[in-house]
CHARMM-style PDB file with segment names, atoms N, HN, CA, C and O in Angstrom:
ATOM      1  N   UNK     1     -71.716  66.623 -62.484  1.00  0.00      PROA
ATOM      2  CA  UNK     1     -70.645  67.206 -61.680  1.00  0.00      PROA
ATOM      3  C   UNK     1     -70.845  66.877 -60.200  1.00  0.00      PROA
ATOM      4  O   UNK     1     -70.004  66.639 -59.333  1.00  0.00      PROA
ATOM      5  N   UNK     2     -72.105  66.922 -60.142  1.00  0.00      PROA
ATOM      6  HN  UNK     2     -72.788  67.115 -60.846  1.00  0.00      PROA
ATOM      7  CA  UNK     2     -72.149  66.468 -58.581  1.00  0.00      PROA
ATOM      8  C   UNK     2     -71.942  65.092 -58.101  1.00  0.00      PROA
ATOM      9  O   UNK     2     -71.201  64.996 -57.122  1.00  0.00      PROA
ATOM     10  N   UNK     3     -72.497  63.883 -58.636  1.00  0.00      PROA
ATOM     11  HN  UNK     3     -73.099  63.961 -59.431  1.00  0.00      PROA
ATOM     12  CA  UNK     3     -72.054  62.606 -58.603  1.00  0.00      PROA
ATOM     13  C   UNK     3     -70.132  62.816 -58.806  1.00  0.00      PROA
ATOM     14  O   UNK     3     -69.518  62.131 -57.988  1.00  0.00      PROA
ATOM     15  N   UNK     4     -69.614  63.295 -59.357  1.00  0.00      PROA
ATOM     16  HN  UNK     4     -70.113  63.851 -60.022  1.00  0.00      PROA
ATOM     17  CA  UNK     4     -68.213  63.095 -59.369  1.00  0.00      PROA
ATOM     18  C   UNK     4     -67.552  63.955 -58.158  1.00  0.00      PROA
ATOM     19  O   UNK     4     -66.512  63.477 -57.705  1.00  0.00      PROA
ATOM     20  N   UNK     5     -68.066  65.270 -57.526  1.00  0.00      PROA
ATOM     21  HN  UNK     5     -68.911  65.657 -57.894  1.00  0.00      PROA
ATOM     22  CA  UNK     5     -67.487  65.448 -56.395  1.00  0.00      PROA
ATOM     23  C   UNK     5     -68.441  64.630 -55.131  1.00  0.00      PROA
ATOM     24  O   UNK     5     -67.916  64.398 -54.042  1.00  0.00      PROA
ATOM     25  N   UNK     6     -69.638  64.302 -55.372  1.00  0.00      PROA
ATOM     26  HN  UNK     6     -70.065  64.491 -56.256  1.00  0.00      PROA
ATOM     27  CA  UNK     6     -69.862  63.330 -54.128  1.00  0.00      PROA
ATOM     28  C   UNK     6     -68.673  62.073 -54.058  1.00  0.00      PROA
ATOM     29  O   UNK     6     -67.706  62.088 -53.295  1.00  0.00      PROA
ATOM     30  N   UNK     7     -69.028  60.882 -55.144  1.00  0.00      PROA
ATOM     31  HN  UNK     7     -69.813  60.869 -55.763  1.00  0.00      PROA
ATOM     32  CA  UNK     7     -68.144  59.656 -54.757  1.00  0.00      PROA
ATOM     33  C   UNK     7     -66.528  60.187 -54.230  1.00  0.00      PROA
ATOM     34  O   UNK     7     -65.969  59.580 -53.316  1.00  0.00      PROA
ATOM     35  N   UNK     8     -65.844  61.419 -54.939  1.00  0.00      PROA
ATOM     36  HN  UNK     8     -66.298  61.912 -55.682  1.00  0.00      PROA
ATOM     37  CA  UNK     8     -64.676  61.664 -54.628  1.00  0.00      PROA
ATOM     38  C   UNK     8     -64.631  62.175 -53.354  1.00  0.00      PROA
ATOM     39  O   UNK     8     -63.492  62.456 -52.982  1.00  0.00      PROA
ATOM     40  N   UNK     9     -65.562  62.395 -52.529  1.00  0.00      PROA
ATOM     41  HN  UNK     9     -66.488  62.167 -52.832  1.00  0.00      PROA
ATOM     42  CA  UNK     9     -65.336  62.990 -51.535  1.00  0.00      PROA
ATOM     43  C   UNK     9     -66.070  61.841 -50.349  1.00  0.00      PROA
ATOM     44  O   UNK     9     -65.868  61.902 -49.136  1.00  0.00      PROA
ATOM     45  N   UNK    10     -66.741  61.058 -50.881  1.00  0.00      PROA
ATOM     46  HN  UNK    10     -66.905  61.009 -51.866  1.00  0.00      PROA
ATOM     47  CA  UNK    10     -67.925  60.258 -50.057  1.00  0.00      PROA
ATOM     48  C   UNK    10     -67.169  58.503 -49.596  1.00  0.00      PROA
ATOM     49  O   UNK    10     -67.305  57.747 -48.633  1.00  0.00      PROA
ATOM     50  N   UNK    11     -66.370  58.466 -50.885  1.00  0.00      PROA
ATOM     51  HN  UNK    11     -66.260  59.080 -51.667  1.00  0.00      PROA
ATOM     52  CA  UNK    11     -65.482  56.771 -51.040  1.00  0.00      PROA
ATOM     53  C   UNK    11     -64.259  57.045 -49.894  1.00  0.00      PROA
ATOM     54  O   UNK    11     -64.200  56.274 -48.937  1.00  0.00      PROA
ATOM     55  N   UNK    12     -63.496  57.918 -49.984  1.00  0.00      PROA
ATOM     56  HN  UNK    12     -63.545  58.544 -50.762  1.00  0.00      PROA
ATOM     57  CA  UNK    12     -62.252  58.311 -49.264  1.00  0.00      PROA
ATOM     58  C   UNK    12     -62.342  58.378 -47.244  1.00  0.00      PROA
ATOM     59  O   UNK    12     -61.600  57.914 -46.379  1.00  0.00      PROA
ATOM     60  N   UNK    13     -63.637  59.196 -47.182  1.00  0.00      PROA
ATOM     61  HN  UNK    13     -64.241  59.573 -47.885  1.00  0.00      PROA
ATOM     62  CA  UNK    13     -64.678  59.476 -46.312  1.00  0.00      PROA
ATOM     63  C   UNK    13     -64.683  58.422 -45.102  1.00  0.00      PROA
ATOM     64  O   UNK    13     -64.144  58.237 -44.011  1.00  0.00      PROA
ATOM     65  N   UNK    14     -65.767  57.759 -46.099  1.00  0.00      PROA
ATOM     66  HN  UNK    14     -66.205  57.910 -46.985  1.00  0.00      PROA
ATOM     67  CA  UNK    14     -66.623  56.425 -45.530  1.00  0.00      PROA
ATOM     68  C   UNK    14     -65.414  55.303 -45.636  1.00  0.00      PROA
ATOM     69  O   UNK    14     -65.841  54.186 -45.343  1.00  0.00      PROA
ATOM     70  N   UNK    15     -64.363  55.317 -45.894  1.00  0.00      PROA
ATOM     71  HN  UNK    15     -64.017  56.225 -46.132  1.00  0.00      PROA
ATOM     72  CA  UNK    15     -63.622  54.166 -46.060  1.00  0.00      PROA
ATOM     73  C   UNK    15     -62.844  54.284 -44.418  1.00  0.00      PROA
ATOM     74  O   UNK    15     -63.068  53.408 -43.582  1.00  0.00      PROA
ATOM     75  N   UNK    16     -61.666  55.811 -44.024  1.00  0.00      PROA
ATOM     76  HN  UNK    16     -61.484  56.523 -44.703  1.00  0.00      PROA
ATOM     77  CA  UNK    16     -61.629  56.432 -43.353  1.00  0.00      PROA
ATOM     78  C   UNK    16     -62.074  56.118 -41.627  1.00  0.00      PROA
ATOM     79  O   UNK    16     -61.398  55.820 -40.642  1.00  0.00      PROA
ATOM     80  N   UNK    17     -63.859  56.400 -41.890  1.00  0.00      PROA
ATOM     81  HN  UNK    17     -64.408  56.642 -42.690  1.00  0.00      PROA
ATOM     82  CA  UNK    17     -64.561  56.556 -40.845  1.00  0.00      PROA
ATOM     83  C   UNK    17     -64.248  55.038 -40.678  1.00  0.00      PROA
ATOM     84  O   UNK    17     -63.348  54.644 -39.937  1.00  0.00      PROA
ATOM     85  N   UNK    18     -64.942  54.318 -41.314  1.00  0.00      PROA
ATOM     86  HN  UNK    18     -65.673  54.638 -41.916  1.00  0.00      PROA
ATOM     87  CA  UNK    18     -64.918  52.828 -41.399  1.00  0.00      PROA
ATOM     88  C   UNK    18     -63.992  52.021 -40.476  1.00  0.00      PROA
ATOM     89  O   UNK    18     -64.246  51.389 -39.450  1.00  0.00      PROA
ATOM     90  N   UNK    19     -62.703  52.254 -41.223  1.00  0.00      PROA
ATOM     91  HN  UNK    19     -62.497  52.767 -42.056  1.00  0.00      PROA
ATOM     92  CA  UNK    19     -61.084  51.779 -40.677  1.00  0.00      PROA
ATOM     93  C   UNK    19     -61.287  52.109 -38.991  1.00  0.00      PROA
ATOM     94  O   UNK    19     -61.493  51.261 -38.122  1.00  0.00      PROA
ATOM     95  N   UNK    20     -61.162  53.665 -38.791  1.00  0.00      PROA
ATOM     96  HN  UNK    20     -60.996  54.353 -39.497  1.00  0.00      PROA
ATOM     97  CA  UNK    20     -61.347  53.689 -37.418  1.00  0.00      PROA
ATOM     98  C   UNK    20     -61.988  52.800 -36.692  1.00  0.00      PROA
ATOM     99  O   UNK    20     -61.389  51.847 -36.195  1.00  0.00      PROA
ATOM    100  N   UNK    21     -63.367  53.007 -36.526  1.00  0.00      PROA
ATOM    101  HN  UNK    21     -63.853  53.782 -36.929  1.00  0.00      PROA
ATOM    102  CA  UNK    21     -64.332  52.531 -36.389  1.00  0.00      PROA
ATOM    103  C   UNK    21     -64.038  50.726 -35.903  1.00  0.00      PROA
ATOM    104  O   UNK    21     -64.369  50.087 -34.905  1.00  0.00      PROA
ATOM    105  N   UNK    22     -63.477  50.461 -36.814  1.00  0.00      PROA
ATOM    106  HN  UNK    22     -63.208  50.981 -37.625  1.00  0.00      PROA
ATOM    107  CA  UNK    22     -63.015  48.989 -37.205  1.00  0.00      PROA
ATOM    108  C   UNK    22     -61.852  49.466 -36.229  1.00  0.00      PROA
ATOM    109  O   UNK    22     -62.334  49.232 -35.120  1.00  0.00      PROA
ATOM    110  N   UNK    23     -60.768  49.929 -36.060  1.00  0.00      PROA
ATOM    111  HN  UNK    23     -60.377  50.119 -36.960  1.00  0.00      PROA
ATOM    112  CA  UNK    23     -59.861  49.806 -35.062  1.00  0.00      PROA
ATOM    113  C   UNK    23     -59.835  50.136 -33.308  1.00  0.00      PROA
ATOM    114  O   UNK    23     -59.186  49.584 -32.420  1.00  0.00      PROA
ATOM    115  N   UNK    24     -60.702  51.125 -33.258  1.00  0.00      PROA
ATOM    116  HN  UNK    24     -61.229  51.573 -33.980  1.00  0.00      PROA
ATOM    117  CA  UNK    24     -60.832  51.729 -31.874  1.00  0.00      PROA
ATOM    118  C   UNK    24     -62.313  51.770 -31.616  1.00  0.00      PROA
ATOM    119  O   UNK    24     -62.535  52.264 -30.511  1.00  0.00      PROA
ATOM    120  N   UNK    25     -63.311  51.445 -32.210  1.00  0.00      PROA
ATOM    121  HN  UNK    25     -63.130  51.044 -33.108  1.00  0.00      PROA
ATOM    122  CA  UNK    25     -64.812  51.541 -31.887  1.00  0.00      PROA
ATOM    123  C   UNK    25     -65.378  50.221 -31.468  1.00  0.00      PROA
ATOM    124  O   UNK    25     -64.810  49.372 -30.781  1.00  0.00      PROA
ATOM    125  N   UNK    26     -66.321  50.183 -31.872  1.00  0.00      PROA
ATOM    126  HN  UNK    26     -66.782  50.872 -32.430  1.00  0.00      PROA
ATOM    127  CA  UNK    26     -67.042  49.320 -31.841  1.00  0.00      PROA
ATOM    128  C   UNK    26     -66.403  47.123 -31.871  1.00  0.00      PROA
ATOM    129  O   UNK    26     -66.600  46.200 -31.080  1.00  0.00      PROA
ATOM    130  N   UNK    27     -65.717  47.214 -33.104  1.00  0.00      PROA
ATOM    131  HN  UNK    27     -65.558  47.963 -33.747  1.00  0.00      PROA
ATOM    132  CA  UNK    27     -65.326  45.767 -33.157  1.00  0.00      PROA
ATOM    133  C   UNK    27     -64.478  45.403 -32.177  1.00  0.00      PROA
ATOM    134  O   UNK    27     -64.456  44.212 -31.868  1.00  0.00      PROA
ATOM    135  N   UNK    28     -63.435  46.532 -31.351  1.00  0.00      PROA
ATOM    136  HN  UNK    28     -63.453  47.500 -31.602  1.00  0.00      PROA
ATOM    137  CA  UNK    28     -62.180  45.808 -30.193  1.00  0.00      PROA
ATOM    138  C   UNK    28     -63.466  45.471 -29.066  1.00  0.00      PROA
ATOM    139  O   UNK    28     -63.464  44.408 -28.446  1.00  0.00      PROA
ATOM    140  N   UNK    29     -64.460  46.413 -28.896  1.00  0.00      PROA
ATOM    141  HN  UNK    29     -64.462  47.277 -29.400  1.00  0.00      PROA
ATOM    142  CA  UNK    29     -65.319  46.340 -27.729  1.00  0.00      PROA
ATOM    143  C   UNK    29     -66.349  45.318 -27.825  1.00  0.00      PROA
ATOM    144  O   UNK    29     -66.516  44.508 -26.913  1.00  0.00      PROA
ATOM    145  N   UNK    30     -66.755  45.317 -28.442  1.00  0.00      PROA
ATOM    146  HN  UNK    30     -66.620  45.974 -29.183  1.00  0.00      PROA
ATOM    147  CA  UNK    30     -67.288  43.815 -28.987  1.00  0.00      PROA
ATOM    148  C   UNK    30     -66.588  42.415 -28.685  1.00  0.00      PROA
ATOM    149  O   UNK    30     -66.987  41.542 -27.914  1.00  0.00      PROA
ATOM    150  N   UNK    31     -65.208  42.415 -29.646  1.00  0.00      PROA
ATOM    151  HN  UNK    31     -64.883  43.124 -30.272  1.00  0.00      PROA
ATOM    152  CA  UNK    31     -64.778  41.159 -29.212  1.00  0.00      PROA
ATOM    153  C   UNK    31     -63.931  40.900 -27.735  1.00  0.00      PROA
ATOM    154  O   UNK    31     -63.477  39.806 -27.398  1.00  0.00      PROA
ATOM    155  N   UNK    32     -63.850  41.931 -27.088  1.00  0.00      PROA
ATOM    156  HN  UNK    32     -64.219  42.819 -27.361  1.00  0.00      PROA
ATOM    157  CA  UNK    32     -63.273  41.960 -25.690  1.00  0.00      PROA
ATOM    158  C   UNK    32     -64.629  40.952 -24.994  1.00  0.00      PROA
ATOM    159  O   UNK    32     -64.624  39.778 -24.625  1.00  0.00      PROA
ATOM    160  N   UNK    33     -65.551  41.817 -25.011  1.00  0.00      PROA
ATOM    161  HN  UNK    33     -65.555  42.771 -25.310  1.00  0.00      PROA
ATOM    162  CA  UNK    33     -66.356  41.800 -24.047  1.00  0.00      PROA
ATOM    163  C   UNK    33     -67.404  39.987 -24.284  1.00  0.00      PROA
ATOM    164  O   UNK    33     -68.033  39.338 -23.448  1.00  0.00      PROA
ATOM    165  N   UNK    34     -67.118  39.692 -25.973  1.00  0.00      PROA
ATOM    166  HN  UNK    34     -66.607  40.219 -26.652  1.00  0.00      PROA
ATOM    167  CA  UNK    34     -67.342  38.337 -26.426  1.00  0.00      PROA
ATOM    168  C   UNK    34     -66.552  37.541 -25.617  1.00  0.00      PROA
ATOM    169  O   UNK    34     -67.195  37.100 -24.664  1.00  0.00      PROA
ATOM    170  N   UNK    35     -65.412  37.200 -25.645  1.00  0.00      PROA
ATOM    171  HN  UNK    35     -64.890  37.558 -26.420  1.00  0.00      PROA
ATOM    172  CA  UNK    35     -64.438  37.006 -25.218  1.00  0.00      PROA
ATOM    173  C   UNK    35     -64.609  36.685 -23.395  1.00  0.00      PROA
ATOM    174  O   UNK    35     -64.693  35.631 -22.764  1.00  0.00      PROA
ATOM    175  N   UNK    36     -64.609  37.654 -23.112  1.00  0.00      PROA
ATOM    176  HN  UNK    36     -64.541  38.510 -23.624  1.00  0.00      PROA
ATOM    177  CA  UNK    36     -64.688  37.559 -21.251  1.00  0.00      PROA
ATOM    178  C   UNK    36     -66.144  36.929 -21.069  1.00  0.00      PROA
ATOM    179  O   UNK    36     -66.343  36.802 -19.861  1.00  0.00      PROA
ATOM    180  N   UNK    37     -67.523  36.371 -22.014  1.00  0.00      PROA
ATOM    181  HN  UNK    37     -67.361  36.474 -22.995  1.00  0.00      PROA
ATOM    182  CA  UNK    37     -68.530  36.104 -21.718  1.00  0.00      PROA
ATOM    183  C   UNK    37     -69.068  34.292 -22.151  1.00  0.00      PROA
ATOM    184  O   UNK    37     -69.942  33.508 -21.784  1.00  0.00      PROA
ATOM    185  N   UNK    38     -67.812  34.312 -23.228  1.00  0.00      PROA
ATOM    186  HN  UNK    38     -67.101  34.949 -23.526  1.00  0.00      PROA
ATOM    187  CA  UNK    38     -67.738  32.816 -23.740  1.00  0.00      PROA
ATOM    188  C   UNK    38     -67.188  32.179 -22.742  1.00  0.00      PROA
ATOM    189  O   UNK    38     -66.065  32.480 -22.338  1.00  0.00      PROA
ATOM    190  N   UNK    39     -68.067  31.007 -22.103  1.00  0.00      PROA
ATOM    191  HN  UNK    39     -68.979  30.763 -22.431  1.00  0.00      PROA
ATOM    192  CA  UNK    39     -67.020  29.968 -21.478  1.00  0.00      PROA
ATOM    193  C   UNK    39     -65.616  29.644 -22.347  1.00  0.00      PROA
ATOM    194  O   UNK    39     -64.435  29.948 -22.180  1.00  0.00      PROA
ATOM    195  N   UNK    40     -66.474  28.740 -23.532  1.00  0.00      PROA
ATOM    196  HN  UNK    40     -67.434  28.493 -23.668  1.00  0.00      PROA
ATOM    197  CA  UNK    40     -65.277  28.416 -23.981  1.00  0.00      PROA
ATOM    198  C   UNK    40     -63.871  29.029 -24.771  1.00  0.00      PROA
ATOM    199  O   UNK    40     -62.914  28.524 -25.358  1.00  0.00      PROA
ATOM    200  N   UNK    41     -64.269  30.246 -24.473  1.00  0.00      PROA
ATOM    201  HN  UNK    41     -65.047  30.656 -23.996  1.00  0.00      PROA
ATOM    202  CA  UNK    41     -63.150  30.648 -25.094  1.00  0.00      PROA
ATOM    203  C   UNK    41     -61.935  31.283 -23.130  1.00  0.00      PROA
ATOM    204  O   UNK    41     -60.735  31.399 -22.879  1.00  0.00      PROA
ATOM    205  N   UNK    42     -63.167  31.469 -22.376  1.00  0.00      PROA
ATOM    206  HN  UNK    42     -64.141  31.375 -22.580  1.00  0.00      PROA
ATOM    207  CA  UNK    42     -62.120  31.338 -21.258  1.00  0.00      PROA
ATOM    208  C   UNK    42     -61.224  30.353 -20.444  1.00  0.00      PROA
ATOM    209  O   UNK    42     -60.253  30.436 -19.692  1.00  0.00      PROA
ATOM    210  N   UNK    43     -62.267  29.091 -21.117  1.00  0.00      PROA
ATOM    211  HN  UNK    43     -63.055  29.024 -21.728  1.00  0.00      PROA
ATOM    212  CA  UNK    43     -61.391  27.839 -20.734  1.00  0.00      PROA
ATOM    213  C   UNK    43     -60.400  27.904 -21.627  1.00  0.00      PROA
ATOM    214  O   UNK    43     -59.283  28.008 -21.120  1.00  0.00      PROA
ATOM    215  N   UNK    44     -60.440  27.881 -22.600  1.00  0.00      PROA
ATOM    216  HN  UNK    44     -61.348  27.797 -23.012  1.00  0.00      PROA
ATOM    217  CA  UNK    44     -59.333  27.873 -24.128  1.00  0.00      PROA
ATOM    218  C   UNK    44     -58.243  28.971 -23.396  1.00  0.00      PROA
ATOM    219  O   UNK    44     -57.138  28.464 -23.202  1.00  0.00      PROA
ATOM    220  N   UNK    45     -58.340  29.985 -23.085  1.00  0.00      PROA
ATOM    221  HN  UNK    45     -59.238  30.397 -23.242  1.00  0.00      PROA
ATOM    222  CA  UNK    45     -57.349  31.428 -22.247  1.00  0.00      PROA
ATOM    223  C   UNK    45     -57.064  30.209 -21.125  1.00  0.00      PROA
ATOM    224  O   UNK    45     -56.308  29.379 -21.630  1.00  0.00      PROA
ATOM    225  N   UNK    46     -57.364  29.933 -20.048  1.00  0.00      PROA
ATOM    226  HN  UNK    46     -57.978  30.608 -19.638  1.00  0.00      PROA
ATOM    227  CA  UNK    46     -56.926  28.853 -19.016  1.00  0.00      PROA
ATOM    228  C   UNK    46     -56.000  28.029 -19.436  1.00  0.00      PROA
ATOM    229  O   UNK    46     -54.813  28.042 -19.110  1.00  0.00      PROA
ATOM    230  N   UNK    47     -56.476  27.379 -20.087  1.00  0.00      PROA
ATOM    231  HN  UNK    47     -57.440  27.368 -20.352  1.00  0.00      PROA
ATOM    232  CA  UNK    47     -56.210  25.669 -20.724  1.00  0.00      PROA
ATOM    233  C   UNK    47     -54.779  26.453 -21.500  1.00  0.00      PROA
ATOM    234  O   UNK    47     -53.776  25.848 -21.122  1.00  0.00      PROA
ATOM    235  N   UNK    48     -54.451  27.496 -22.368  1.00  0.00      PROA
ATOM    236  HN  UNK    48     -55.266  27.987 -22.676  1.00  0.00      PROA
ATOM    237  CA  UNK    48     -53.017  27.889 -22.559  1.00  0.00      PROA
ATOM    238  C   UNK    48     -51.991  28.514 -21.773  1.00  0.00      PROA
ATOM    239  O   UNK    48     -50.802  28.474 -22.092  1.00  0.00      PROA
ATOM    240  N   UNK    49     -52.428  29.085 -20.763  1.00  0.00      PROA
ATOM    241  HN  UNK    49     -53.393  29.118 -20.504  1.00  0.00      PROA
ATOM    242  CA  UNK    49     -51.602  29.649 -19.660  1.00  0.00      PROA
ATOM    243  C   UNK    49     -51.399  28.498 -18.739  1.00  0.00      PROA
ATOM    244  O   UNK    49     -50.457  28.621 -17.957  1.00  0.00      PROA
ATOM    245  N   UNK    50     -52.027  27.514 -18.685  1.00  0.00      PROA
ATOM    246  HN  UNK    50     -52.793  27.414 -19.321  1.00  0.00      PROA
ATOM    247  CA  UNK    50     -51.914  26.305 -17.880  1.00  0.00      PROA
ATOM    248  C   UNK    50     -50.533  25.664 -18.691  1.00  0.00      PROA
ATOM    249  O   UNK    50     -49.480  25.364 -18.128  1.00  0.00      PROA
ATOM    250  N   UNK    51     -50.784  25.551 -19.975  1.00  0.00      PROA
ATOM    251  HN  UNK    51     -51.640  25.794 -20.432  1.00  0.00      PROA
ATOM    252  CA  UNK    51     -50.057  24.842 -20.905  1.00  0.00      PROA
ATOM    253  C   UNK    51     -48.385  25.352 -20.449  1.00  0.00      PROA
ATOM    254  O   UNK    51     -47.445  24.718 -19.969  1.00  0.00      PROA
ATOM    255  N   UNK    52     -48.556  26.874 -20.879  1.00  0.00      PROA
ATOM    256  HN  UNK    52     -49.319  27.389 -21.269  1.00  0.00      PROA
ATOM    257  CA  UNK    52     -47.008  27.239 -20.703  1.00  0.00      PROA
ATOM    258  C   UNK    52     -46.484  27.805 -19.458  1.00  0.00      PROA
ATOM    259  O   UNK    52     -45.613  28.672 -19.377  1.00  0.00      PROA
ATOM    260  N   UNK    53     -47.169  27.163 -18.389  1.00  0.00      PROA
ATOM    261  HN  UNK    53     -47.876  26.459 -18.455  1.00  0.00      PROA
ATOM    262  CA  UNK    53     -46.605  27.109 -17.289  1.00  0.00      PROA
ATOM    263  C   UNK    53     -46.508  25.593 -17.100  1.00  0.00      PROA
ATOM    264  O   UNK    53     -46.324  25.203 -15.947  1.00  0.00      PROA
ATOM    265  N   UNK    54     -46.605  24.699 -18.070  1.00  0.00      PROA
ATOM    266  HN  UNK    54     -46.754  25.016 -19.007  1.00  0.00      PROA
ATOM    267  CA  UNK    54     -46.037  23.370 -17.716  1.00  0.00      PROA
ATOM    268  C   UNK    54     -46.803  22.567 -16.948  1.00  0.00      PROA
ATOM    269  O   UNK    54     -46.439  21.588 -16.294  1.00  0.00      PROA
ATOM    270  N   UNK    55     -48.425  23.263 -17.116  1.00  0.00      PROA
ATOM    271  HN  UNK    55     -48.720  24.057 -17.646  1.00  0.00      PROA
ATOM    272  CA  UNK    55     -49.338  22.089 -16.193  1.00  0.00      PROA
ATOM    273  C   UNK    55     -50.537  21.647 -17.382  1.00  0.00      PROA
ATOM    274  O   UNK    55     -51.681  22.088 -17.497  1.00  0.00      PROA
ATOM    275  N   UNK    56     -50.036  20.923 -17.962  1.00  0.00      PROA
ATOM    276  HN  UNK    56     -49.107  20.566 -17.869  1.00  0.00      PROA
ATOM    277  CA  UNK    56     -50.379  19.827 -19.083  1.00  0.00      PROA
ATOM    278  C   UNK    56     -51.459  19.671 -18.960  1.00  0.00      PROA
ATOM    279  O   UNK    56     -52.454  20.246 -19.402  1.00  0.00      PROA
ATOM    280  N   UNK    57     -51.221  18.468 -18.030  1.00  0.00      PROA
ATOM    281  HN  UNK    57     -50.413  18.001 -17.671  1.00  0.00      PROA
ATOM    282  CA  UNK    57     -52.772  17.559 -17.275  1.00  0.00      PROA
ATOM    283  C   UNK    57     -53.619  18.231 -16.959  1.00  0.00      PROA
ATOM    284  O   UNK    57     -54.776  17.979 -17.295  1.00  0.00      PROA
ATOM    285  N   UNK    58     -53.157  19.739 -15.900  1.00  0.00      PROA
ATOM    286  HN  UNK    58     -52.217  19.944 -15.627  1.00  0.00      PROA
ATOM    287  CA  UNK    58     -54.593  20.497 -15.769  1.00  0.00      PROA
ATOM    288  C   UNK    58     -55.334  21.111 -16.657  1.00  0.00      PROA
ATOM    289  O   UNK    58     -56.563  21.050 -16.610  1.00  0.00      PROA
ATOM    290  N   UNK    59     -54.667  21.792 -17.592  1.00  0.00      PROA
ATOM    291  HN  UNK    59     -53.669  21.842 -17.630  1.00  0.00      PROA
ATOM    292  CA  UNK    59     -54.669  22.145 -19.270  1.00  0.00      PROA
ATOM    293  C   UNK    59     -56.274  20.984 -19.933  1.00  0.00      PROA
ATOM    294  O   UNK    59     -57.369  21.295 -20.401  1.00  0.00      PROA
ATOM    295  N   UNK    60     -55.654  19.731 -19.653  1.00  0.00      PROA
ATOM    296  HN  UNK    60     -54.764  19.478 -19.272  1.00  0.00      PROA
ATOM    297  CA  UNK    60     -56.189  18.802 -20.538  1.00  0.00      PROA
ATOM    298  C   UNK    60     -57.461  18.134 -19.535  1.00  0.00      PROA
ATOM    299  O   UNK    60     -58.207  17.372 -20.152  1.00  0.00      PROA
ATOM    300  N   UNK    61     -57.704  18.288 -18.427  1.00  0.00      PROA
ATOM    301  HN  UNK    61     -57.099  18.907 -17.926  1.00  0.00      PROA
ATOM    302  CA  UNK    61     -58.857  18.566 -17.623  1.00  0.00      PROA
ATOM    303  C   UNK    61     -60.129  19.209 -18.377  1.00  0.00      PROA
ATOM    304  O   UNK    61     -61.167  18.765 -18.867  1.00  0.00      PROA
ATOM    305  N   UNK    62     -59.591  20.353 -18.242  1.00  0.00      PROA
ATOM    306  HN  UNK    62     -58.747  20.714 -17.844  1.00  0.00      PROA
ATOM    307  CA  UNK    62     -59.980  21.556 -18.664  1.00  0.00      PROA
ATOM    308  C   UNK    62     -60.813  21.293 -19.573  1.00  0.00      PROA
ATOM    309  O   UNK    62     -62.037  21.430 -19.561  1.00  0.00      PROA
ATOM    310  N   UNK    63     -59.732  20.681 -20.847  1.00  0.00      PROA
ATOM    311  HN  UNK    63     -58.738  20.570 -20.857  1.00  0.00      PROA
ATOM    312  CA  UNK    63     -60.372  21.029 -22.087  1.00  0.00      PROA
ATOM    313  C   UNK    63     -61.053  19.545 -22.664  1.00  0.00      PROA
ATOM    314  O   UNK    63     -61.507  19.361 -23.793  1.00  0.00      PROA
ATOM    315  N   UNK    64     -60.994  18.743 -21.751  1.00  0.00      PROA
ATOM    316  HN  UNK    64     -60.625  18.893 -20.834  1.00  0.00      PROA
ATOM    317  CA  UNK    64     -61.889  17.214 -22.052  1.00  0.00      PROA
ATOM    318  C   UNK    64     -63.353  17.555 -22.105  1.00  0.00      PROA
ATOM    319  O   UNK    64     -64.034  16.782 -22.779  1.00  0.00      PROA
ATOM    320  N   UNK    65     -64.154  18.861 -21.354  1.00  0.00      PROA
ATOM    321  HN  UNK    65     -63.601  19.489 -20.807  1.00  0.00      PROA
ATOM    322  CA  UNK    65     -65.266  18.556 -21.453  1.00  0.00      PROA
ATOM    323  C   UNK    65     -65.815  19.382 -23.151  1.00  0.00      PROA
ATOM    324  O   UNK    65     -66.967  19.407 -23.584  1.00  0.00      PROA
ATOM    325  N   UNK    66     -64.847  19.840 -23.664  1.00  0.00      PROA
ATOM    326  HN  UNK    66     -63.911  19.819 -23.312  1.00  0.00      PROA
ATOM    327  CA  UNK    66     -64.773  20.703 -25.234  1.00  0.00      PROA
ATOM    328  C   UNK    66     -64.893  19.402 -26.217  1.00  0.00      PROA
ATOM    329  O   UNK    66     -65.720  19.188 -27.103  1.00  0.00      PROA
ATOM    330  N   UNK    67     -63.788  18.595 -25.766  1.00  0.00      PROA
ATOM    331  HN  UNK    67     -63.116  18.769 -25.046  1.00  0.00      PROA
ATOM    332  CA  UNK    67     -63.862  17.592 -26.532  1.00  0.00      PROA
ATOM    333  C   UNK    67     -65.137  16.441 -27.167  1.00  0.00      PROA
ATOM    334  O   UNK    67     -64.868  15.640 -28.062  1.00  0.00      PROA
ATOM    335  N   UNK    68     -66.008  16.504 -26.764  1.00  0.00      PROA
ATOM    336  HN  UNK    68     -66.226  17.155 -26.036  1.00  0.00      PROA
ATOM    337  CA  UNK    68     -66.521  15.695 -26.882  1.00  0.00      PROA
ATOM    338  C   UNK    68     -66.212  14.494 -26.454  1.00  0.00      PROA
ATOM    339  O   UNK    68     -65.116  14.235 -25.957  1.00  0.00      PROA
ATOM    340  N   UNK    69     -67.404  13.422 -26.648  1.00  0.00      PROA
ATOM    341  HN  UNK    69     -68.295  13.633 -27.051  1.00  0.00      PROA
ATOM    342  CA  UNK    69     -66.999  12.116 -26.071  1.00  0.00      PROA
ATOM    343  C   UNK    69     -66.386  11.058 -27.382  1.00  0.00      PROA
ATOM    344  O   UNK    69     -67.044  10.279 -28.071  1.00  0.00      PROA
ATOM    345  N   UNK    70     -64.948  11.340 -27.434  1.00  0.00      PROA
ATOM    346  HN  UNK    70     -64.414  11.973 -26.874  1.00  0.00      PROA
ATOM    347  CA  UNK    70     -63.985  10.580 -28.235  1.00  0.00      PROA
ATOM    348  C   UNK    70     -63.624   9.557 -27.278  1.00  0.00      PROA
ATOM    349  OT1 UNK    70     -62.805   8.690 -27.582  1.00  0.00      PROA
TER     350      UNK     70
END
């Protein structure tokens, strides 16, 4: 009896806490703060706001040194 009101009360719970957790905790603050610390993902943020403001070339500056040597 007790295994059947633990999981029924423990699965619902922990799934719950989890979701949050996963929405407003830990993972947004994490990947924010990933995010603002990666070069390349701030050149990549640059290199598209460059894009759709119609400055191509500076865009592609940018992102030549990502590229490798092709």
């Amino acid at each position: 009896m007790f295994m059947v009101v633990f999981l029924a009360t423990y699965l619902p719970l922990a799934t719950i806490i989890g979701w949050l957790d996963y929405k407003k905790g830990a993972v947004p603050t994490g990947s924010a703060l990933g995010a603002k610390v990666s070069p390349w993902t701030r050149d990549l943020a640059t290199a598209l706001i460059l894009i759709s403001e119609g400055k191509g070339k500076e865009a592609k500056k940018i992102l030549e040194k990502w590229a490798g040597s092709t």
